[in-house]
VOLUM-335126 format. One line per 5 residues: number of its first residue (from 1); their letters; for each residue x, y, z of N, C-alpha, C, O. Coordinates in steps of 0.2 Angstrom, whole numbers. Layout:
% VOLUM-335126
NUM = a = X:Y:Z:X:Y:Z:X:Y:Z:X:Y:Z | ...
% end
This chain:
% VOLUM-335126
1 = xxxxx = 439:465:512:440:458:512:440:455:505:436:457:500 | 445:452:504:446:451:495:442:440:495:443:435:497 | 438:443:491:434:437:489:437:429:488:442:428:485 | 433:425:490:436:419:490:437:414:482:431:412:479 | 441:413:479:445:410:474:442:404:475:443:401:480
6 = xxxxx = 436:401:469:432:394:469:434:392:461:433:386:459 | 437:396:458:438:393:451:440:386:450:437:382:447 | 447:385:455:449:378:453:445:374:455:444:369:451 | 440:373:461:435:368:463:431:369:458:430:364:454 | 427:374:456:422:373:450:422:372:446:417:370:443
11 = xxxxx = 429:372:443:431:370:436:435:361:434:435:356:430 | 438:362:440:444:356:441:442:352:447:445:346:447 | 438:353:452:437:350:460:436:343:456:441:340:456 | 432:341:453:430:333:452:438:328:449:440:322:451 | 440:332:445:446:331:440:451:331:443:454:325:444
16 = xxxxx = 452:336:446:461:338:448:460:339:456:464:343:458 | 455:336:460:455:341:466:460:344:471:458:348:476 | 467:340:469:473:343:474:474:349:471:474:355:473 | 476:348:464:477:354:459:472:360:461:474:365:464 | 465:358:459:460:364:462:461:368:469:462:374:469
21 = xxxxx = 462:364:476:464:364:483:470:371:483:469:376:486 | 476:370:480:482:373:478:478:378:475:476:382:480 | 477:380:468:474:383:466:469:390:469:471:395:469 | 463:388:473:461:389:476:463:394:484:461:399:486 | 467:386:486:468:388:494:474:391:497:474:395:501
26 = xxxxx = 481:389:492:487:392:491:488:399:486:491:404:488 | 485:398:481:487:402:476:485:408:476:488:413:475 | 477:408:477:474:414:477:472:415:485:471:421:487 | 470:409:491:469:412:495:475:414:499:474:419:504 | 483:411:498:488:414:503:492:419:499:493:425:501
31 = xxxxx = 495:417:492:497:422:488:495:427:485:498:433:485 | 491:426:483:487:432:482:482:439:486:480:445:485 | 481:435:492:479:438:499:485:443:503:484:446:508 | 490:441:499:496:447:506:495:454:499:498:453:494 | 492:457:501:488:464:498:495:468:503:499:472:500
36 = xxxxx = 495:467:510:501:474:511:505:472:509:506:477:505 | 510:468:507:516:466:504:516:468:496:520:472:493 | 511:467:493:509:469:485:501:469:485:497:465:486 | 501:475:482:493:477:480:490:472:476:495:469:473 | 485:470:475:480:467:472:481:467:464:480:463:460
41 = xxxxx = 481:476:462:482:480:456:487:477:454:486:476:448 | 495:475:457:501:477:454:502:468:454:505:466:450 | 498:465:459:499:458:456:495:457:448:496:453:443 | 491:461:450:486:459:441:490:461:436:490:457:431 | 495:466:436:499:468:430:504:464:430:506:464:424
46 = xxxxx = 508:460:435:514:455:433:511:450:431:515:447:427 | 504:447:432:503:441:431:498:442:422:496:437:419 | 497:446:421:496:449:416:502:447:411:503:443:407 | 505:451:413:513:454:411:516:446:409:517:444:404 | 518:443:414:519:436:414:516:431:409:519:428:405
51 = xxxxx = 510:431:409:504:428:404:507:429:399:508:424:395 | 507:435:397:508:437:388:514:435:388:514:431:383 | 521:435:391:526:433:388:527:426:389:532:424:388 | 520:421:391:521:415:390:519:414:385:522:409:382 | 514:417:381:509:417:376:504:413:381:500:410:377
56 = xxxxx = 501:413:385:497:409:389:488:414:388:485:417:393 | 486:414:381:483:417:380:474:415:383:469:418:384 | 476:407:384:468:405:387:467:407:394:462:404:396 | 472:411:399:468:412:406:468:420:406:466:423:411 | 470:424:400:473:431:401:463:432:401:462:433:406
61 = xxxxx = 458:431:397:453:435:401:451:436:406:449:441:407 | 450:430:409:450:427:417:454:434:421:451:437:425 | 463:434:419:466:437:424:466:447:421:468:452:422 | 461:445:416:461:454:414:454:454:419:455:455:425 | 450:452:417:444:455:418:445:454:429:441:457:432
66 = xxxxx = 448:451:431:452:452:437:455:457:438:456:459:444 | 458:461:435:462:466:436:459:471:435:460:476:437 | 453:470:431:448:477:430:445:479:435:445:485:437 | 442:473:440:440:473:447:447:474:450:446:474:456 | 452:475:449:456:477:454:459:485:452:465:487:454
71 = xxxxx = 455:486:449:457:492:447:462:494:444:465:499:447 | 465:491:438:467:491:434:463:494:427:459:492:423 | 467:501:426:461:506:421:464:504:414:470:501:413 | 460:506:408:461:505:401:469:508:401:474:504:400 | 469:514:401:476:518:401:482:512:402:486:510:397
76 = xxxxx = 481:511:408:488:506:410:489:499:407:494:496:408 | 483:495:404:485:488:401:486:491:396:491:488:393 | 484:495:391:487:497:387:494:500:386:497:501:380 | 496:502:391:503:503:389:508:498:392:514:497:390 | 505:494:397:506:489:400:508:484:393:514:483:391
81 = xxxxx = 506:482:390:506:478:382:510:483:378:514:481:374 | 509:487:378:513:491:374:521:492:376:525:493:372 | 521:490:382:530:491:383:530:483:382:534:482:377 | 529:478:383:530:471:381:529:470:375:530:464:375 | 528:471:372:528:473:363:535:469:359:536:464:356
86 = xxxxx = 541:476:363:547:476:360:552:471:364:558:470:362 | 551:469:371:553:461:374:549:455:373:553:450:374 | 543:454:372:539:447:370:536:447:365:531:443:364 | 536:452:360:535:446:354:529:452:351:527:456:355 | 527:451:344:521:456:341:516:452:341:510:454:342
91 = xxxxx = 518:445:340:510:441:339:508:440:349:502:439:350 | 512:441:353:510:439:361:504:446:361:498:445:361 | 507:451:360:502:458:361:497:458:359:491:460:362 | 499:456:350:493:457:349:486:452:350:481:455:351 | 486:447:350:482:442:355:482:445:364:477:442:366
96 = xxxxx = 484:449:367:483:454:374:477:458:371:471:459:372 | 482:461:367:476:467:365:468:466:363:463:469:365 | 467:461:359:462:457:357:458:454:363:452:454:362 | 459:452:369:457:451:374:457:458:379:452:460:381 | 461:460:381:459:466:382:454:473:381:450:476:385
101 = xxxxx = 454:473:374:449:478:371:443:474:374:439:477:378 | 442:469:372:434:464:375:433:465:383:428:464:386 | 437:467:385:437:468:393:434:476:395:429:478:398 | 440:479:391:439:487:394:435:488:391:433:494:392 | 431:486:385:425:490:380:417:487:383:413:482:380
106 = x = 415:491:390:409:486:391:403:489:386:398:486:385
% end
């Protein structure tokens, strides 16, 4: 049973609370819950993968250290970042990597 998604209310519920609700009850509890349709693992590396090519570097620890619970190993975010290198950009990676290393190095 994949745990329940409270971010947007803890963080956002007083402020934004449709925003958190979505967040929360759409995003992580309907989209992110069809596990047969797409694994848990393989959504953390597109939304990963997506991140860095926004530069969206303030939620990538959040969505790594999620992905490491999703088992998601060292091996593959690093090469994961490493083939996004040469299509988004040297400063997107290297900002991944610098947040990554802080994840996979407990």
């Amino acid at each position: 049973m994949v745990k329940k998604q409270t971010a947007g209310c803890d963080y956002l519920g007083n402020f934004a609370p449709k925003f958190a609700e979505l967040n929360d009850d759409v995003l992580f509890g309907e989209v992110w819950s069809r596990t047969k349709e797409l694994s848990s693992h393989n959504r953390s590396l597109i939304t990963i993968s997506a991140l860095i090519t926004k530069g969206a570097v303030a939620q990538l620890p959040a969505h790594m250290k999620l992905a490491k619970q999703n088992g998601v190993t060292k091996d593959e975010i690093v090469e994961v970042i490493t083939q996004l290198a040469f299509y988004v950009g040297w400063p997107n990676v290297w900002s991944a990597f610098n947040i990554a290393k802080d994840v996979w190095t407990d």
